[in-house]
C-alpha positions as CSV (number, residue, x, y, z in Angstrom):
1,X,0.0,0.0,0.0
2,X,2.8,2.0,-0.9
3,X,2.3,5.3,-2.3
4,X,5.0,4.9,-4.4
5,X,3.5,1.4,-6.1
6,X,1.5,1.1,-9.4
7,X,0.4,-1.4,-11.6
8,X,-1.2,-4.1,-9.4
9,X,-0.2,-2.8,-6.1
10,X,-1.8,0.4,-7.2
11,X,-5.1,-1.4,-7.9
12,X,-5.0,-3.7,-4.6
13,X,-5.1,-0.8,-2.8
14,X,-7.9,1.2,-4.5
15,X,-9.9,-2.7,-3.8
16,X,-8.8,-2.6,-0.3
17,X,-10.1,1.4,0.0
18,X,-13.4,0.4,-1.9
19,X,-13.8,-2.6,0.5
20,X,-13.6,-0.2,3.3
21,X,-16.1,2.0,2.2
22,X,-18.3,-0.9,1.5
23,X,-18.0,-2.1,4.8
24,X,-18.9,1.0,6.2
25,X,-22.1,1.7,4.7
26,X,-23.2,-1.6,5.3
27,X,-22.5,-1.2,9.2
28,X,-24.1,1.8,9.0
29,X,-27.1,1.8,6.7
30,X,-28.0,-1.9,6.1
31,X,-27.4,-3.8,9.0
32,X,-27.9,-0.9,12.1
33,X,-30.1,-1.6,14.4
34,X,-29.9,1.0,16.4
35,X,-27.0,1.5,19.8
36,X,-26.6,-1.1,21.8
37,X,-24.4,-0.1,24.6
38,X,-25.7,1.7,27.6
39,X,-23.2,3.7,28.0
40,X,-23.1,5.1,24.2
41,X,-26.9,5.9,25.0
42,X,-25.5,7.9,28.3
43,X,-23.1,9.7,26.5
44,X,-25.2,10.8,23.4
45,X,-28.5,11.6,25.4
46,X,-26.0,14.1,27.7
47,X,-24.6,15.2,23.7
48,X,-28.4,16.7,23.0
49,X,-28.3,18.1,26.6
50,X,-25.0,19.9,25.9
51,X,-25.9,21.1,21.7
52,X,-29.4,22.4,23.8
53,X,-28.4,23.9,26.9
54,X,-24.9,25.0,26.2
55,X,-23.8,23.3,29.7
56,X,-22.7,20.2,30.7
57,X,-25.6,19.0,32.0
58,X,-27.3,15.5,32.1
59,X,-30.7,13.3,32.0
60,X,-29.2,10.2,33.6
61,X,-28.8,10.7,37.2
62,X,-26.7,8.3,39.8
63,X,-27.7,8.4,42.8
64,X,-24.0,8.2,44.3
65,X,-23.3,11.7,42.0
66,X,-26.2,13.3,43.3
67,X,-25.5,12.2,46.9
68,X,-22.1,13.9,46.2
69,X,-23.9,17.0,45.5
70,X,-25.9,17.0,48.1
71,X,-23.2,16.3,50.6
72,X,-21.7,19.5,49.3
73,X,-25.0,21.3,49.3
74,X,-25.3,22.0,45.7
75,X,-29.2,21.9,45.9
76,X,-29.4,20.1,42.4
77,X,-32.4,19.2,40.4
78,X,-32.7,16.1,38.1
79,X,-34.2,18.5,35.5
80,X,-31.1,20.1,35.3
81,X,-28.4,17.8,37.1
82,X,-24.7,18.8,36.6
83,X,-22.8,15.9,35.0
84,X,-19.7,14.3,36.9
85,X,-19.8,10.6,35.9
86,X,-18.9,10.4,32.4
87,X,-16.0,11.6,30.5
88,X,-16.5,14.5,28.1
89,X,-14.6,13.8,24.7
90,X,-17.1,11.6,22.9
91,X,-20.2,13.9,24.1
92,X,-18.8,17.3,22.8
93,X,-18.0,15.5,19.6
94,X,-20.9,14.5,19.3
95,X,-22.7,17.6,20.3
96,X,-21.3,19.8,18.0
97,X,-23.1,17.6,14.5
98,X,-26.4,17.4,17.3
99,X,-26.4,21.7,16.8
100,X,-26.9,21.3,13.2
101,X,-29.6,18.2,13.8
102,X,-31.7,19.9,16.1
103,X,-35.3,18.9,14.1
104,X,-34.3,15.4,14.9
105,X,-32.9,15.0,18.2
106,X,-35.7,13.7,19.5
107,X,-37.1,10.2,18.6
108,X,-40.3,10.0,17.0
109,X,-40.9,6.3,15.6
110,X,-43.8,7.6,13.7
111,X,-41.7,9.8,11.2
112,X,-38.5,8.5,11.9
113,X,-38.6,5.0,11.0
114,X,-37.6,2.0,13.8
115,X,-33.9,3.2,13.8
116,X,-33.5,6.6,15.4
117,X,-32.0,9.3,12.8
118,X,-29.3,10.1,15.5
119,X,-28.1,6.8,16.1
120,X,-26.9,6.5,12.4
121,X,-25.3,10.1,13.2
122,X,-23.6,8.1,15.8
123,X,-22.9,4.8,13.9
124,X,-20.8,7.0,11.2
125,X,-19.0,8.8,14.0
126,X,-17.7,5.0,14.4
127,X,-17.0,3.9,11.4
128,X,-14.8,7.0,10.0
129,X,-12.9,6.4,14.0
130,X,-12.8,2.5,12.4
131,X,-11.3,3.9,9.0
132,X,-8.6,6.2,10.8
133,X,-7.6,3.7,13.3
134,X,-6.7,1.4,10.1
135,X,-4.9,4.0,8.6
136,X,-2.9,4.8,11.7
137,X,-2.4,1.2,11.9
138,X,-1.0,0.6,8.6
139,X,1.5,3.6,8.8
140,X,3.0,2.4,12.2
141,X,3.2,-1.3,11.0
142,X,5.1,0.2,8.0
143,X,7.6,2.5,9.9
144,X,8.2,-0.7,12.5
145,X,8.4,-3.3,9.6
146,X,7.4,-3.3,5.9
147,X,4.7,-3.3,3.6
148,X,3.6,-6.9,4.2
149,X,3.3,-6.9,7.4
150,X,1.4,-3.6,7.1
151,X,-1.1,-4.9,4.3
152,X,-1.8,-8.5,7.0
153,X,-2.6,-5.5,9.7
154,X,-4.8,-3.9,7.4
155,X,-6.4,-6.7,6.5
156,X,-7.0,-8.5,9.4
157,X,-8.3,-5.4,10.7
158,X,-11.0,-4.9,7.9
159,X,-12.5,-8.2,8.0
160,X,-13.0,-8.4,11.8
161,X,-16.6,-8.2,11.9
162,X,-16.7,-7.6,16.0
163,X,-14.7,-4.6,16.1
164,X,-17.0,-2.7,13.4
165,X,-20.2,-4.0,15.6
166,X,-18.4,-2.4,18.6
167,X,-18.1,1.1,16.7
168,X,-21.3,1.6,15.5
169,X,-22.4,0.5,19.2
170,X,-21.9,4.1,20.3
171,X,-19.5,2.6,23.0
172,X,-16.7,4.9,24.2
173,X,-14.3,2.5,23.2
174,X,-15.2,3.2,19.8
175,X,-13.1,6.5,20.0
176,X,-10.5,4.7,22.4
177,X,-9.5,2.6,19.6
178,X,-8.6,5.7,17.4
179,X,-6.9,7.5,20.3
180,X,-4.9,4.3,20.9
181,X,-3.8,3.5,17.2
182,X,-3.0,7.1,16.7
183,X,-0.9,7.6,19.9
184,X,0.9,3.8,18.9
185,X,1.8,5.6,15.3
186,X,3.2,8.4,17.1
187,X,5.3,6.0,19.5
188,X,6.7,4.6,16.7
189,X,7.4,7.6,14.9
190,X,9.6,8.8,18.7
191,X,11.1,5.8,18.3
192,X,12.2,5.4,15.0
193,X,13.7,8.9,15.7
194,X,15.1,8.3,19.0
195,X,17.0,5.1,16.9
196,X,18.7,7.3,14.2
197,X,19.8,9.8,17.2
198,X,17.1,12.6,16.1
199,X,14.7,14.7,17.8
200,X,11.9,12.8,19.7
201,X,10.0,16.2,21.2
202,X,7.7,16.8,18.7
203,X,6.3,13.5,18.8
204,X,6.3,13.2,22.4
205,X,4.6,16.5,22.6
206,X,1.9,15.2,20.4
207,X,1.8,12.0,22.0
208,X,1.1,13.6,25.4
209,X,-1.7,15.1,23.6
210,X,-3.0,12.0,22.6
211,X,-3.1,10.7,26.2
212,X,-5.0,13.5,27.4
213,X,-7.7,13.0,25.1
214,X,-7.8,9.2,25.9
215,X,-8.5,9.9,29.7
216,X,-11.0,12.4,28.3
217,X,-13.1,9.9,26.2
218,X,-13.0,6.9,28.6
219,X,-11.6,7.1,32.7
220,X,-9.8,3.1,32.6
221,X,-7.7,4.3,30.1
222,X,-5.6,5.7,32.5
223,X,-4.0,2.1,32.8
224,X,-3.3,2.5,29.0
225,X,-1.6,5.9,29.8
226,X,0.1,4.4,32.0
227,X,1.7,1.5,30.0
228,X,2.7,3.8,27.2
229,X,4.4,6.0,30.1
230,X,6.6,3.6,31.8
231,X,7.6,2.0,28.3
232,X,8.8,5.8,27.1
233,X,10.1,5.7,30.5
234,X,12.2,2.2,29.9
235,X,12.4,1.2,26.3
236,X,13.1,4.4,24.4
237,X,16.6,6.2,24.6
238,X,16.9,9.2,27.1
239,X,12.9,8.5,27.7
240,X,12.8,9.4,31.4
241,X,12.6,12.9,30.5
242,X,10.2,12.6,27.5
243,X,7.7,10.3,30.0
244,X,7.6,13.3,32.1
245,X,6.7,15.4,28.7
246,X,4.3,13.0,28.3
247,X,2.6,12.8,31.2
248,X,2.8,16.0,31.9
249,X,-0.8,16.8,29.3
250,X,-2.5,14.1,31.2
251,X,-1.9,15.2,34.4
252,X,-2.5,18.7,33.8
253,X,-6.1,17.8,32.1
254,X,-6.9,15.5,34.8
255,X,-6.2,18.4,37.1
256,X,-8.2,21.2,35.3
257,X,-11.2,18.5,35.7
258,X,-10.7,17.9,39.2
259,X,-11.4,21.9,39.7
260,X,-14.2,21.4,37.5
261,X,-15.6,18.5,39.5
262,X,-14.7,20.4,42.8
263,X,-16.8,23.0,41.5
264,X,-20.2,20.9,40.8
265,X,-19.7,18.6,43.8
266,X,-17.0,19.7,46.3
267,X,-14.9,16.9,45.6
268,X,-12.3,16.7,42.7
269,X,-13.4,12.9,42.0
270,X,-17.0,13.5,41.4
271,X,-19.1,10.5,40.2
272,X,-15.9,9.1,38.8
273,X,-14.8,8.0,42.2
274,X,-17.2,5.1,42.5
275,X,-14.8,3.9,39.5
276,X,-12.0,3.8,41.4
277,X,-13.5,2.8,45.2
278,X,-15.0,-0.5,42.5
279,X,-11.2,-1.2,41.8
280,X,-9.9,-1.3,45.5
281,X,-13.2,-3.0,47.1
282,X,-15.3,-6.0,46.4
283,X,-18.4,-4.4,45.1
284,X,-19.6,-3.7,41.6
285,X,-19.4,-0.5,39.9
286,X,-23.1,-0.2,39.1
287,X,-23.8,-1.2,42.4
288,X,-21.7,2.1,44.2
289,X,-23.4,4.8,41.5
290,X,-27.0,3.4,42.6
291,X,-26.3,4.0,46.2
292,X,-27.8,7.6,47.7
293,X,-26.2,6.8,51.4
294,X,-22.5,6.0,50.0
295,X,-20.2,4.6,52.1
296,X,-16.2,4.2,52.0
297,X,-16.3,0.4,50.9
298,X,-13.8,-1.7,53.5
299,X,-11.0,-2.9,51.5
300,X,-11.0,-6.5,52.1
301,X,-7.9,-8.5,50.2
302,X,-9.1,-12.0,50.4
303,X,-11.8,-11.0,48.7
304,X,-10.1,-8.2,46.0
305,X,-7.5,-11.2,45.3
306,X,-10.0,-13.7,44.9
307,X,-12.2,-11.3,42.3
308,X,-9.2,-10.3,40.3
309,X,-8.3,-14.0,40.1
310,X,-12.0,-14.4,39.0
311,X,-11.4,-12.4,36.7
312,X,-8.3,-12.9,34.9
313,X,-9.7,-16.5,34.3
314,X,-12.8,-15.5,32.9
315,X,-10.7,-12.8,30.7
316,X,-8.0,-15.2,29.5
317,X,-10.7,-17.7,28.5
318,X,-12.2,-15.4,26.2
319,X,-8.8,-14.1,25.0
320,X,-9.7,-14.7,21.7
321,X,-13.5,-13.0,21.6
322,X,-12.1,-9.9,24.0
323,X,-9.1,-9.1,20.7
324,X,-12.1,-9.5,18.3
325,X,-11.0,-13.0,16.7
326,X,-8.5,-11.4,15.2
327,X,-5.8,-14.3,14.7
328,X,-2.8,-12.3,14.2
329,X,-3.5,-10.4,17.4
330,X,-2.9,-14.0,19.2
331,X,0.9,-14.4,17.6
332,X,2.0,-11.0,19.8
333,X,2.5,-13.2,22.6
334,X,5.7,-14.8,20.6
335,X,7.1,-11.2,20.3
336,X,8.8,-11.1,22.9
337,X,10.4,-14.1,22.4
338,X,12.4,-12.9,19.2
339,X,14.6,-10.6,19.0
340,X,14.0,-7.7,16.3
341,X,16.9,-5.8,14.1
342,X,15.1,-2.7,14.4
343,X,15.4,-1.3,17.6
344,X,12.5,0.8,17.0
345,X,10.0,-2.1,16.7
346,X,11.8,-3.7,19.5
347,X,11.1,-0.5,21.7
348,X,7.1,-0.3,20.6
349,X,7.3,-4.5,21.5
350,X,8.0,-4.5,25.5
351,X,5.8,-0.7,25.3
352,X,2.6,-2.8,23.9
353,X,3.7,-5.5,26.6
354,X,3.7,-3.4,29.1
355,X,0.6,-1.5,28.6
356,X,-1.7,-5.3,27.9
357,X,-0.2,-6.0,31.3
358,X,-1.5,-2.5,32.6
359,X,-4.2,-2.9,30.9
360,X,-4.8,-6.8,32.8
361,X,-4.4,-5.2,36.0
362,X,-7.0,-2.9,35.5
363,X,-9.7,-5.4,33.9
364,X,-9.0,-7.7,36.5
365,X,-9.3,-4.8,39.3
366,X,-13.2,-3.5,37.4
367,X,-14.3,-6.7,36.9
368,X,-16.3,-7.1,33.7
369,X,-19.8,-8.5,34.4
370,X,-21.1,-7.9,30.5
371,X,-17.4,-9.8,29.0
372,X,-16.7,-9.2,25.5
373,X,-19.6,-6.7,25.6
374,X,-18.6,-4.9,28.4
375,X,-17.7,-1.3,28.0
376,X,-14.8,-1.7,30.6
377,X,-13.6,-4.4,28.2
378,X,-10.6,-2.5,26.9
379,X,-8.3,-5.6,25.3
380,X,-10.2,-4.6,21.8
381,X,-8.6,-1.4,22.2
382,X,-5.5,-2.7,22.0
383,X,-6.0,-5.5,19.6
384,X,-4.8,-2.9,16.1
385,X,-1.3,-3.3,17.3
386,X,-1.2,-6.6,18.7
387,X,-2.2,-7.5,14.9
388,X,1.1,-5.7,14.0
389,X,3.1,-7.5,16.0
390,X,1.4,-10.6,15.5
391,X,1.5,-9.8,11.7
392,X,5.2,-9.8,12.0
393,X,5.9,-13.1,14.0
394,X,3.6,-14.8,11.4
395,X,5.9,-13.5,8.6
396,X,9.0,-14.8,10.4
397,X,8.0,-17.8,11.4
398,X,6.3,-19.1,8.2
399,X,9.6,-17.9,6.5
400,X,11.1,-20.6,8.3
401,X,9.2,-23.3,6.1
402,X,11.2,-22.3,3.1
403,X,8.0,-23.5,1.3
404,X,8.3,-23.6,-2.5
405,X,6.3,-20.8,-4.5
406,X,7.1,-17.4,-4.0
407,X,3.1,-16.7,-3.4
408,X,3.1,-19.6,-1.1
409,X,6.1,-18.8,0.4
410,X,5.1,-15.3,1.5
411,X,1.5,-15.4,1.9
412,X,0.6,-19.0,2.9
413,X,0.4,-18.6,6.5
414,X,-1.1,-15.1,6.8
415,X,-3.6,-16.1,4.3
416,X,-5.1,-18.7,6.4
417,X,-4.4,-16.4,9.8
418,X,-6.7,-13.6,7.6
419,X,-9.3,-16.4,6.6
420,X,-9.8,-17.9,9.9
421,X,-9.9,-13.9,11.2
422,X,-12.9,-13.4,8.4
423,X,-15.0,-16.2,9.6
424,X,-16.8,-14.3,11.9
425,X,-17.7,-11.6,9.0
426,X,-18.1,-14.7,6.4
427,X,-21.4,-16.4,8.8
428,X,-23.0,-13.5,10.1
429,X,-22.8,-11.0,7.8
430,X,-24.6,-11.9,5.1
431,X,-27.2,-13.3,6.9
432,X,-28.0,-10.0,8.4
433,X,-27.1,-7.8,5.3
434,X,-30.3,-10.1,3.9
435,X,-32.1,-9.4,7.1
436,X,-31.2,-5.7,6.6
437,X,-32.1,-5.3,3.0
438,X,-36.0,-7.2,3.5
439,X,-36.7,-5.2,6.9
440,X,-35.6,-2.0,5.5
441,X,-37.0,0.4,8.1
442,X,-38.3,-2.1,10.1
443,X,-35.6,-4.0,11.4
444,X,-36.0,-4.7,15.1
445,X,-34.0,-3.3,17.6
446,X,-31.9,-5.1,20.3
447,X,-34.8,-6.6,22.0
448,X,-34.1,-7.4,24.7
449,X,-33.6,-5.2,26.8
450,X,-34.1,-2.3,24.2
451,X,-37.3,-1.3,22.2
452,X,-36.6,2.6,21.6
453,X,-40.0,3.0,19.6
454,X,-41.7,2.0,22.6
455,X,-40.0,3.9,25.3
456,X,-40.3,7.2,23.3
457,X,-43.9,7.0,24.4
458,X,-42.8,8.3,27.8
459,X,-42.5,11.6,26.9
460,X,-46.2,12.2,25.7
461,X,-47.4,10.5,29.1
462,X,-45.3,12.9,31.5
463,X,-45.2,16.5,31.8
464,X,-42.0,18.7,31.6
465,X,-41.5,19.4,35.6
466,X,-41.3,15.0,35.7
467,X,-38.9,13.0,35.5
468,X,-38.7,8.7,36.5
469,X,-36.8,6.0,38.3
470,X,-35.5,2.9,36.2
471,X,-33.7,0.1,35.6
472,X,-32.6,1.5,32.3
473,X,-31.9,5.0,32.7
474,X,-29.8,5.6,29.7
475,X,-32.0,4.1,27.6
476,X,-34.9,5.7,29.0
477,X,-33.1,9.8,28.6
478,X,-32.1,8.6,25.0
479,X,-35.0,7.4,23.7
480,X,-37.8,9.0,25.7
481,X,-36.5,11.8,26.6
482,X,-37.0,12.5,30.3
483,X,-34.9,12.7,33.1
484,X,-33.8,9.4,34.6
485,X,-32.7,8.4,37.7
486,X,-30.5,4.7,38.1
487,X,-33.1,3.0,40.4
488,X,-31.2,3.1,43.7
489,X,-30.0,0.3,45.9
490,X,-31.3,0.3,48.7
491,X,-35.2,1.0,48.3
492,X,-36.1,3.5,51.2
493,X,-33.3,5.8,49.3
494,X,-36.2,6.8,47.0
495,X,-38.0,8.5,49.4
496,X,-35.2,10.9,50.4
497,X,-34.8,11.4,46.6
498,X,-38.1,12.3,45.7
499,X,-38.6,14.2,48.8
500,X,-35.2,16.7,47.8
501,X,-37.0,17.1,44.3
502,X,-40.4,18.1,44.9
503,X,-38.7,20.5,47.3
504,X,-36.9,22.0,44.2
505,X,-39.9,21.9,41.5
506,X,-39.2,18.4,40.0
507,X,-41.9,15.8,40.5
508,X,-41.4,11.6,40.4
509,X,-43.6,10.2,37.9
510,X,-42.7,6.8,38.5
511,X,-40.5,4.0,37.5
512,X,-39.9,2.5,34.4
513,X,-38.9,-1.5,34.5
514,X,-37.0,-3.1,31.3
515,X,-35.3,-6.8,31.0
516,X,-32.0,-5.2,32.1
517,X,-33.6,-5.9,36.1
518,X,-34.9,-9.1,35.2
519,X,-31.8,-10.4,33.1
520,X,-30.4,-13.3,35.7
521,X,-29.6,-16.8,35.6
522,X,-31.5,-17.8,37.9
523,X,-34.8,-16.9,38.9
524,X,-33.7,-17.2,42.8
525,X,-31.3,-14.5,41.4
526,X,-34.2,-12.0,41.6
527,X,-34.2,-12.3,45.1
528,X,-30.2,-12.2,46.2
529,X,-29.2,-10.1,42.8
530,X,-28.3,-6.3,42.7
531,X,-32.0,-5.6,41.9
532,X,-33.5,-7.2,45.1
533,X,-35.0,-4.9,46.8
534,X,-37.3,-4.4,43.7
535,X,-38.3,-7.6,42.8
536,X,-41.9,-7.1,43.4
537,X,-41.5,-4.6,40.4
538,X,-39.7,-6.7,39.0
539,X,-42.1,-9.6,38.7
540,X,-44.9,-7.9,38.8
541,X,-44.7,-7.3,34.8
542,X,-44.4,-10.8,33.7
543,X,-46.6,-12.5,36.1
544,X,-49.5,-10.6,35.0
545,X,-49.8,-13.1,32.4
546,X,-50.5,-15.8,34.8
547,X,-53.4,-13.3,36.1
548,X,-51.2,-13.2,39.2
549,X,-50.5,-9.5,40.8
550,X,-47.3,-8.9,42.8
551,X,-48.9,-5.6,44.1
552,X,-46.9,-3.7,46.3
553,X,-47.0,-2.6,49.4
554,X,-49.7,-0.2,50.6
555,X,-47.6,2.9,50.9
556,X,-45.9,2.6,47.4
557,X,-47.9,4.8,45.9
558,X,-47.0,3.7,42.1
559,X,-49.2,0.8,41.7
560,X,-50.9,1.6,38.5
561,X,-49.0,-0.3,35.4
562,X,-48.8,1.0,32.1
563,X,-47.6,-1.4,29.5
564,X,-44.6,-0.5,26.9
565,X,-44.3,-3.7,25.9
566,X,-46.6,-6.5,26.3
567,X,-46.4,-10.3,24.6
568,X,-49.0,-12.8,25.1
569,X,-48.2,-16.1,26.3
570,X,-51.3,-18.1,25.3
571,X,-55.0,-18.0,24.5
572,X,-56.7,-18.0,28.2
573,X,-53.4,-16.0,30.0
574,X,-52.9,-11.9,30.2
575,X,-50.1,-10.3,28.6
576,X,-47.2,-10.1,29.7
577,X,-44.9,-6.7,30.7
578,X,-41.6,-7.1,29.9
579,X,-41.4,-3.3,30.0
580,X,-43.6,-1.1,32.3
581,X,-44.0,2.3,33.8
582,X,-45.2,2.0,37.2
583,X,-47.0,5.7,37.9
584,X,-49.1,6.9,40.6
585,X,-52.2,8.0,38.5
586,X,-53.8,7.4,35.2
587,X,-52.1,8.5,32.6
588,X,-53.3,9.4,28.8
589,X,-51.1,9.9,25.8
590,X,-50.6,13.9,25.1
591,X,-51.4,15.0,21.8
């Protein structure tokens, strides 16, 4: 992919671009189905927030952030709640094409079609981070090695059908994965430098800059910040000094956010420091943001060993799903078992080692409850220069053969590594590109635990001073609209909650139950679960089928069910309500 070649290298590479562009349409306009992680849905409903108000404000609440504020006697509102969970890159971004999409920002199935307008808006933020991540790819893979080795990177990288699913998921990773590949082509370009005894600054400089914008679009990536940090630090000549340069922007951004955190919630940390109190204690993540009446978690070893073990063998079993099935990616683990004539790639070698080892630590630390879907899962990140290196050890080692045929001979093994690495794409992709092209603007959504078309129905049944409790609250500001608390812990924390709004002009319409609440293993699960204080709402929706009501207690005053989505189960039962809203009154659709 030279730019230099012609002749059949010249077309190859306008195939390979055309192939790209294919593949991006299709993600985007054929097979979509709308975003499916919750935390793309959190960061694009506080987007419209931002393009509308001008501030950073939000319509998912935690009730751990808002405890925060309270603590520092902020008097918020969820009407207008200040936002200090999530990081800010990916929501400016996306804020600033939401200005010039104002007519559609809000979902109406009726004129919009089943897939939100937005959500493709999103979906080809993705795919363009997809394209430029493969670009930055290829150009690092060519400085470190040679064209070959760049083209199987390339390759490999195109046909892995899980990573383009993952960037048109709205997830922040999606942006990580640029950030990463860009800020790997810029350690290589230091160290290619720092080998023929030039200047390294400006690529350090930028490179800095590049790590500040990765703790910006997702707060784990400081393990990855930290990896590429200690290997300036160790593997690059004279690189004590540039680490400092380097994490110098970082720490100066991470910083100028604490003030801006201090500011909202009296503590630098805001909402973010459930994040790290998760990593040093035994409970979940979700679990501290949903708690009104926070405490400092004990730090109990036994039990942070034991979880991290957990962990690592639940990770390392899925190796192979976490890097995307990319089979080059796998071959980086021989890296560092041969020794490389270029002292750059050798440098960028124990770097990436270091920083999957980082990386490790931290997964193991989070937990990831979700897997290969998780949006903690950050080994994807990663996986566009494991390919590289993994890219290379299949060159050397299949130049060992000495197989006859000079096609053979150079292509034989990464051929099948690619082919294996295309499977994925090979069985599922046309089968929903068929699916895509019949359903047209009907394809269903990610059911379950998402049906936008029918949450958006929220907004007409509540009034602008309202705002609800759920299961789902990302989904629920995205697609309907209205402010959202996470439904909290502990259940007499709602009380307190509603109380401190009403005195502030915001009212509690009710809650809103999806399949997230209900998703378990086991139905005991209901009862011992993070959820389990709720399982009467819980139940209620699907038992209704069986003409058996779970009604609550007497003083829970939202008892009256209205059904989003309701399936029948047979000819004499009810329906069923997978997905309620629970409300205090009754409750007509505004025209």
């Amino acid at each position: 992919m030279s730019p230099n070649s012609s002749g059949p290298g010249a077309l190859l590479r306008l195939v390979f671009y055309a192939a790209a562009i294919v593949m991006a349409l299709l993600h985007v306009f054929v097979t979509f189905r709308g975003l499916s992680s919750a935390e793309g849905m959190n960061q694009a409903q506080l987007a419209r927030q931002i393009s509308r108000t001008g501030s950073y404000q939000t319509h998912v609440i935690e009730p751990y952030a808002w405890a925060q504020m309270e603590a520092a006697q902020k008097k918020p509102t969820p009407l207008a709640m200040p936002e200090t969970v999530q990081p800010p890159l990916q929501p400016l971004l996306w804020s600033v094409a939401f200005r010039f999409m104002k007519p559609w920002v809000v979902y109406d199935p009726a004129t919009g079609g089943a897939v939100f307008i937005m959500d493709r808006v999103i979906a080809c933020f993705g795919v363009t981070w997809y394209l430029l991540a493969i670009y930055f790819t290829h150009g690092a893979a060519r400085r470190l090695f040679d064209e070959q080795v760049a083209t199987i990177s390339a390759i490999a990288l195109l046909v892995c059908e899980p990573a383009w699913e993952m960037m048109v998921s709205g997830a922040p990773r999606g942006i990580l994965v640029l950030l990463f590949a860009l800020a790997f082509r810029l350690y290589a370009s230091a160290a290619n430098r720092a080998a023929e005894n030039r200047g390294v600054l400006v690529p350090l400089i930028f490179l800095g800059g590049v790590c500040s914008l990765m703790v910006l679009a997702h707060w784990l990536s400081l393990w990855i910040v930290l990896g590429i940090i200690i290997g300036v630090a160790v593997f690059m000549p004279k690189g004590r000094a540039g680490a400092i340069l380097v994490a110098l922007f970082p720490v100066l951004t991470l910083a100028a956010w604490g003030w801006w955190n201090a500011q909202l919630c009296g503590d630098p940390l805001g909402g973010i420091k459930a994040l790290f109190q998760a990593q040093s204690s035994a409970v979940a993540h979700d679990l501290l943001l949903r708690d009104f009446t926070p405490t400092v978690p004990l730090l109990q070893v036994d039990d942070l060993v034991r979880r991290v073990g957990l962990g690592w063998q639940d990770q390392l079993g899925m190796l192979v799903a976490h890097l995307g099935y990319v089979v080059p990616g796998l071959f980086f683990f021989l890296a560092p078992m041969h020794r490389f004539r270029k002292p750059e790639a050798a440098s960028a070698r124990w770097t990436l080692a270091v920083i999957l080892l980082c990386v490790a630590v931290g997964m193991g630390l989070i937990g990831l409850p979700e897997k290969v879907k998780d949006d903690n899962a950050l080994y994807i990140v990663l996986m566009p220069a494991m390919a590289t290196f993994g890219a290379a050890m299949l060159v050397v080692l299949w130049s060992r053969f000495q197989v006859s045929g000079e096609f053979t001979a150079r292509w034989g093994a990464p051929l099948a590594a690619l082919v294996i690495t295309a499977l994925p794409m090979a069985v599922n992709l046309p089968v929903v590109m068929k699916f895509g092209l019949t359903m047209r603007g009907k394809i269903p959504p990610h059911w379950p635990p998402y049906m936008p078309d029918r949450i958006s129905a929220l907004r007409q049944l509540t009034e602008k001073n309202e705002f609800v409790i759920s299961d789902s609250p990302a989904f629920v500001a995205w697609y309907g609209d209205v402010p959202s608390v996470n439904l909290c812990t502990q259940r007499g924390d709602y009380e307190p909650m509603k109380s401190k709004a009403e005195e502030r002009g915001a009212r509690l319409a009710g809650f809103v139950m999806t399949p997230v609440s209900a998703r378990v293993e086991h139905i005991t699960d209901l009862y011992t679960g993070p959820y389990s204080e709720w399982r009467d709402l819980i139940i209620r929706g699907p038992m209704l089928a069986f003409d058996r009501d779970f009604s609550p207690s007497p003083e829970f005053p939202f008892k009256n069910p209205i059904p989003l989505v309701g399936q029948s189960v047979g000819d004499k039962e009810h329906l069923s309500l997978p997905m309620v809203f629970y409300t205090d009154k009754v409750r007509t659709i505004k025209k």
